[in-house]
N, C-alpha and C positions, 0 to 999 in steps of 0.2 A: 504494500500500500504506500502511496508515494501520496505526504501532506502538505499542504499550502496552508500556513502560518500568519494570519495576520497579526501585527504589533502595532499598536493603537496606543493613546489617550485618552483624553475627556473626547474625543472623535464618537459618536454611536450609529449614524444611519449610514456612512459609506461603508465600514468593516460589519455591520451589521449585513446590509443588502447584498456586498461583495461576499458573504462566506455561503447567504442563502441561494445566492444566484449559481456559483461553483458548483455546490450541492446539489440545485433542485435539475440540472444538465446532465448527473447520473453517469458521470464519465466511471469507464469499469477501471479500478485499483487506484480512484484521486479521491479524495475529498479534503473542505478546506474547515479550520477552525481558529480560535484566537490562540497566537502564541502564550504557551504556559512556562516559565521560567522559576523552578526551583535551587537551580546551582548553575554554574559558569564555573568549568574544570578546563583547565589549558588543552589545545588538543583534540579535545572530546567532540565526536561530529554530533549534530544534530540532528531529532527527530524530523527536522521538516526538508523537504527537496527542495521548495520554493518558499521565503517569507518576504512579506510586502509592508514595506518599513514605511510607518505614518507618524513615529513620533521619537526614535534617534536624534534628531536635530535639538532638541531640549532636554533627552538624557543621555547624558555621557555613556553610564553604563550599560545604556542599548546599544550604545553604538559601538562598545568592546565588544560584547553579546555576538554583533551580528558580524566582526569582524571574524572572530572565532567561528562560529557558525561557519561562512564562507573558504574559509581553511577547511575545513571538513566536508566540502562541498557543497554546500546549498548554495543555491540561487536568491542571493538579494536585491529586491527590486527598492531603491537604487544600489547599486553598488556603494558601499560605508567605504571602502578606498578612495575610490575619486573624489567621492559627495564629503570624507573629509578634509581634501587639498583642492578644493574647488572654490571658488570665489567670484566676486561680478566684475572686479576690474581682469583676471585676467579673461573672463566671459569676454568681455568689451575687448581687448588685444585679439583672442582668437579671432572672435566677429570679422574685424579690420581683417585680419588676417585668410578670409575666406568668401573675402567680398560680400558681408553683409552689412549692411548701414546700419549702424548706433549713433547713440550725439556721441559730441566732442567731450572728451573725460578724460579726469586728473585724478590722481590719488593723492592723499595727504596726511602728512605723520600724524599721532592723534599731538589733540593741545597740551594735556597733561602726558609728563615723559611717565610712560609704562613701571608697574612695582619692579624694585630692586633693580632699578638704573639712576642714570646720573645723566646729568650733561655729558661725560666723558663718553657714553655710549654710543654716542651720535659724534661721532668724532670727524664721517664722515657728509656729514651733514648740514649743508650752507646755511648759514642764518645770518637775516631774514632767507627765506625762499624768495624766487623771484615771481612776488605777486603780481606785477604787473603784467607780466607774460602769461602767466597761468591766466590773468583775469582776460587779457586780450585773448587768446584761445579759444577758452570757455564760451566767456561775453555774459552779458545778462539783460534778461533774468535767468538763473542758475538754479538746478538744485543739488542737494549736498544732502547725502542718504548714505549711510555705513556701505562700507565696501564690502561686505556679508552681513547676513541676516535678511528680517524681510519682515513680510506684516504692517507697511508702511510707518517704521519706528522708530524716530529721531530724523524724519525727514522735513527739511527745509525748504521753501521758495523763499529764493533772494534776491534783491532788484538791485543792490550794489556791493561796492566792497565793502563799504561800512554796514551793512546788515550782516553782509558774513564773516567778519569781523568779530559780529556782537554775538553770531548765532554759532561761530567757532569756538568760543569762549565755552561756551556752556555744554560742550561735546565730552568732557574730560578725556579720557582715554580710547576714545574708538576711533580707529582710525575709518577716515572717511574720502567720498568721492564727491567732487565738485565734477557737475555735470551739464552741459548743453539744458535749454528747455526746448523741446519739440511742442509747437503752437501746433496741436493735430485736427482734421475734420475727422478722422476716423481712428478707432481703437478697439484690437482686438486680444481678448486671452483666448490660446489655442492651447488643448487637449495634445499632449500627444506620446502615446502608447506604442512603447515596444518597436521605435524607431520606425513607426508605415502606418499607425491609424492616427489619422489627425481631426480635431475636433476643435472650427472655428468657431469661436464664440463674438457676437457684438456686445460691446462692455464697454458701459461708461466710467470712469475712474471719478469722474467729476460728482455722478449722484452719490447719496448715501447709499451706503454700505448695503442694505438689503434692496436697492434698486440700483444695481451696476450692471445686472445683465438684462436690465429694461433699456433699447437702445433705439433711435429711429431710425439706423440704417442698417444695410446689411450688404455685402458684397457681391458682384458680378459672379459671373462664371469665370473670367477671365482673371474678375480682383484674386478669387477664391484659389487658384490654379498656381497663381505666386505669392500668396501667403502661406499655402501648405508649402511649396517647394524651398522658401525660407526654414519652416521650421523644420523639415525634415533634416533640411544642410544643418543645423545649428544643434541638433538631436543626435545627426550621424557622428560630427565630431566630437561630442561631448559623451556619449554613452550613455545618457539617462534612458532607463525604459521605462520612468512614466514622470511626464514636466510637463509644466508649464508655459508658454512665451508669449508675452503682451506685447504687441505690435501697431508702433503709430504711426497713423499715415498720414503723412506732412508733403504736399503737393505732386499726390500721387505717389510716392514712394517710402516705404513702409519701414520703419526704423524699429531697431529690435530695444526696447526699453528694457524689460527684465525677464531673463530666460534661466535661471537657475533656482525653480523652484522643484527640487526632486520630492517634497511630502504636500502637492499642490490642495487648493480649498477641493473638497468633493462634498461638500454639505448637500443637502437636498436643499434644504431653507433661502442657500445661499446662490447656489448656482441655477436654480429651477427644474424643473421636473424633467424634461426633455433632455438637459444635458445629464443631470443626474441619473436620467436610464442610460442613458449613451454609456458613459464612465463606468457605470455599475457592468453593463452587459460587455465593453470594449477590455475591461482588468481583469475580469472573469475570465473569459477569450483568452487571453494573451498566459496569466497566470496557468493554466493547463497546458498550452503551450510551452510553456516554459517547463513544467512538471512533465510534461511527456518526454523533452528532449534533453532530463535530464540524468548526465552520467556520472555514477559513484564513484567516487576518489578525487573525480576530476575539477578543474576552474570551470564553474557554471556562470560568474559572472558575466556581466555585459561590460567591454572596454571601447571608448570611442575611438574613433581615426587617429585625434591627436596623438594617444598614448601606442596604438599599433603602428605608425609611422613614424612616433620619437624612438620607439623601440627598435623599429628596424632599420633607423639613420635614413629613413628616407625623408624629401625634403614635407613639409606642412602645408605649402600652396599647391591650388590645383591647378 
């Protein structure tokens, strides 16, 4: 019997619907359940072939968990190796580097110097920076959002440098990204599972929170045709099998804002009922998939381009 494992949170109707939808499908020697965790012994493979990781990113110790796990061979949707050395400024470098349009972005040391450093630690490190450049680059209005993490949290619109200034001050220790502002007529979060099913969404950022996927437009055949082939490029090279990427489209041409969401919202409440079947019946899918074609002993992981092409010294651009 080969099991799919979900690892959840305070999450209850995605891991709910996802274990009942697995099940009620009656695939012969699968079914899926919630991850049960008594002990964590070095080593030790795990009872599941496949687990679908929804809340690693906020405990440490899941994400040892599922590291281990992965050594032993199961399949974790995401991969805890990448999804732990992964980040949005270097998201925004690969972009560049694969011909997809992002704003203009900067990284910046946090304001407060990190525990158990000094001045001296930054030895190589100019001071002042040179604002003026950064801000001519940039330009404004700006925003300034941690260079990981997510959930729109300690994120700033700023209309000059003295706003960012004031609003860098108050950052302590996170290091952050100053970033373009894309003026958009259109914004979309896209679904997208196991690197081939994708699921455009029209999403307003601008409503409140339980009306973002209430939107008055929606895309052509042709709009629809290169927004999936963006998020597919940006999914191939990163390795996520199941992310998010919100895409704005600023005079016709569709900028990748934030695509490294590997434990994406799948609320029913929140995304609505139609994409909520989608997600539930598309994880479903793919997680069997993934438990059919999975071999004992062996890396079941998902590794994107970047890392099979850094690996085999070949060059990154296509």
């Amino acid at each position: 019997m080969k099991k799919i494992g979900i690892l959840y949170g305070k999450e209850r109707s995605f891991p709910e619907a996802l274990i009942q939808r697995v099940n009620s499908k009656n695939v012969k020697d699968i079914i899926a359940e919630p991850v049960k965790i008594d002990k964590v012994i070095q080593g030790e493979p795990s009872p599941y072939a496949v687990i679908i990781d929804r809340i690693s990113q906020d405990v440490p110790f899941y994400r040892a968990y599922l590291k281990n796990a992965a050594i032993g061979g199961a399949a974790v949707i995401n991969n805890p190796f990448w999804w732990s050395a992964d980040e949005k400024f270097f998201n925004n470098a690969l972009a560049v580097n694969i011909d997809v349009p992002v704003p203009k972005t900067v990284i910046l040391p946090s304001y407060e110097l990190p525990n158990d450093t000094s001045g001296d630690s930054f030895s190589n490190l100019a001071y002042p920076l040179d604002w003026d450049a950064i801000f001519n680059y940039v330009g404004f209005p700006a925003y300034m959002k941690p260079f990981e993490g997510g959930g729109w949290k300690n994120v700033y619109r700023l209309n000059n440098a003295e706003e960012f200034y004031r609003a860098h001050s108050e950052t302590g220790q996170l290091v952050m990204l100053l970033q373009e502002e894309i003026v958009f007529e259109e914004y979309y979060r896209c679904y997208c599972i196991g690197g081939k099913y994708v699921r455009v969404m029209p999403y307003e950022p601008r409503n409140p929170y339980h009306l973002r996927y209430v939107a008055d437009f929606k895309p052509t055949e042709e709009k629809l045709k290169y927004l999936e082939d963006i998020v597919l490029r940006i999914n191939k090279f990163l390795g996520y099998d199941f992310n998010t990427v919100e895409l704005a489209v600023r005079d016709g041409i569709a900028y990748a804002i934030d695509f490294c969401n590997p434990a994406p919202d799948a609320e029913r409440t929140s995304v609505g009922e139609e994409n909520f079947n989608w997600v539930v019946e598309t994880a479903a899918t793919f997680a069997i998939e993934k438990a059919k074609a999975w071999k004992k002993g062996k890396d079941n992981l998902t590794w994107g381009e970047f890392i099979k092409r850094s690996a085999g010294k070949k060059t990154l651009y296509l």
